[in-house]
N, C-alpha and C positions, 0 to 999 in steps of 0.2 A: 815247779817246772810247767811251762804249757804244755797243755795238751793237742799236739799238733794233730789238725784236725785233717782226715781222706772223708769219712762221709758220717751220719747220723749215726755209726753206729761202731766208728772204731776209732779210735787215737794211738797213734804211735807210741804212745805209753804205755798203750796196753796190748798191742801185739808183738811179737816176733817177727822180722822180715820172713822168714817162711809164711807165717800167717799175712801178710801182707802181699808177698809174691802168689800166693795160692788165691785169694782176693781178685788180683790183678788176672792170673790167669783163667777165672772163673767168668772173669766179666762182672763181678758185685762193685769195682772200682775200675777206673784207667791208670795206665799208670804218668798220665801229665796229671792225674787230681793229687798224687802221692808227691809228685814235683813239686806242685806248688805249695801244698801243705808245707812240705818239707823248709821249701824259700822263705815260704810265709814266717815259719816258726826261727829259723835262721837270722830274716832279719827280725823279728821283735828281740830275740834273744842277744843280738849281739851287740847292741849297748854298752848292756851287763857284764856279758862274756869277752869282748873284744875278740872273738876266738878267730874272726874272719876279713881277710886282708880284701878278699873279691868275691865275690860269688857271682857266679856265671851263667845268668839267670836265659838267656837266651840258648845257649850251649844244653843246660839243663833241661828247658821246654823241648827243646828237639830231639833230646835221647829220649824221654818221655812219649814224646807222639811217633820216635820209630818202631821202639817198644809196644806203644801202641798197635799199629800195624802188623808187628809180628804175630803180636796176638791173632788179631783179626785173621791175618795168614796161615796160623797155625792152627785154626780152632778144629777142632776134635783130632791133633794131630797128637804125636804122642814127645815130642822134645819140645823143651822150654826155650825161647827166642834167646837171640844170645842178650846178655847184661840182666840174664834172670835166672840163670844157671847154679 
């Protein structure tokens, strides 16, 4: 399986979406790097997999970079932006 890559220090193989959402919330990642990872790994994999009719790569960047924002918005605030809930 790839190792779909967020940053030097964690693959989605090896975390949990809570460890990945908490990341994200922290600010140690964004979550448009978590997007593309994800796209990234999607289309290598889907060759193989055939699992994917479309992927919505422009749709995806932008819930990413709103999510982003929310963050930004919410920092030291105490509720998770919404699509991280």
């Amino acid at each position: 399986m790839v190792g779909w890559r967020i940053d030097s220090q964690m693959t989605y193989t090896e975390k949990s979406i809570e460890q990945i959402r908490g990341s994200i919330s922290r600010g140690d990642t964004s979550a448009r790097a978590v997007v593309e990872s994800a796209i990234y790994a999607a289309e290598a994999m889907n060759p193989t997999l055939n699992a994917f009719l479309e992927i919505d790569r422009p749709g995806a960047l932008k819930r990413g970079a709103e999510i982003d924002e929310q963050v930004r918005t919410n920092a030291g605030g105490m509720s998770a932006p919404a699509g991280m809930a």
